[in-house]
C-alpha positions in Angstrom: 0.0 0.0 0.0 1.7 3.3 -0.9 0.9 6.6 1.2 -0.6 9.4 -0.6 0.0 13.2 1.0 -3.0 15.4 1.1 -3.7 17.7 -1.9 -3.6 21.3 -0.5 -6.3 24.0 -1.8 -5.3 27.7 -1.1 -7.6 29.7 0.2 -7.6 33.7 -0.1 -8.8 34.9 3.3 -7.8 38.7 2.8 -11.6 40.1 3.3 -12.1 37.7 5.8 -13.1 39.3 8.9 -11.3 39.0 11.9 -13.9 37.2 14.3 -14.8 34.1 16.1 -17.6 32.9 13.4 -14.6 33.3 10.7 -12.3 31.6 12.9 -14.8 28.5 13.7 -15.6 28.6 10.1 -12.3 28.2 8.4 -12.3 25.2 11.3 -15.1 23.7 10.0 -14.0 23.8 6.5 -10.6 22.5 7.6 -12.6 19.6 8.8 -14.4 18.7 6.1 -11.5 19.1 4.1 -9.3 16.6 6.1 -12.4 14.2 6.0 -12.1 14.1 1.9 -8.2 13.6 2.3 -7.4 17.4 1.6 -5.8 20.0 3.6 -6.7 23.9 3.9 -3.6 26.6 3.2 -4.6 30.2 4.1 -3.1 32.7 2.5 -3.3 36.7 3.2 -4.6 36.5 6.4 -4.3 39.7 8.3 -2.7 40.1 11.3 -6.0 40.4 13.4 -7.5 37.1 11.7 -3.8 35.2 12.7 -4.0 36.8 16.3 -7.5 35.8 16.9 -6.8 32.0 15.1 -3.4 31.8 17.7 -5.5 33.1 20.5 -7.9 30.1 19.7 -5.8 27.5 19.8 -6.0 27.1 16.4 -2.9 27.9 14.5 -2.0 24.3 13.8 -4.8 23.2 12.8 -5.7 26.5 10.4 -2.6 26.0 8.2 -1.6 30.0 7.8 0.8 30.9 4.8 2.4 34.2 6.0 3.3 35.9 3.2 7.1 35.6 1.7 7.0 32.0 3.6 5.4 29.3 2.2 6.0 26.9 5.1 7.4 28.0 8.5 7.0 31.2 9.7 9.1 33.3 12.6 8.3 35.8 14.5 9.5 39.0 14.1 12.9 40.3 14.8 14.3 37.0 15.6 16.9 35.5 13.9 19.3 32.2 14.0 22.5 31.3 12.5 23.2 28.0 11.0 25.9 26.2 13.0 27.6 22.7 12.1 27.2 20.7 14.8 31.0 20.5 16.0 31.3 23.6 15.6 30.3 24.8 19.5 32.2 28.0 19.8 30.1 31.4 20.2 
């Protein structure tokens, strides 16, 4: 049996408004979604909508593509630096 990965549909939420019936919305759809072996991205949320979808408890289950970053995003200001791992010295 070989294992298939989940087709991902974007979805625009840029007019969405930033509330809890959004919020339990893009849940539900997420849902469905996952029942028919599909997965949810959202794309141009604004920063209310991903506050209010963290705040929830939500944010991985509501599958948010920040913009410039298609898969991980960082907070703001922070920054690493890519080390090999014998090298220890600071």
């Amino acid at each position: 049996m070989t294992s298939q990965h989940p087709s991902t549909i974007a979805f625009n939420v840029g007019d969405v408004a930033a509330d809890a019936l959004a919020v339990e919305a893009l849940a539900r759809l997420q849902l469905v979604a996952h029942r028919f072996g599909l997965e949810i991205r959202l794309c141009h949320a604004s920063r209310d909508l991903l506050d209010l979808i963290a705040l929830a408890g939500l944010a991985d289950v509501l599958r948010v593509e920040v913009e410039g970053e298609a898969e991980e995003r960082e907070e703001p200001g922070g920054a690493e630096e890519e080390r090999q791992l014998d090298d220890l010295t600071f």
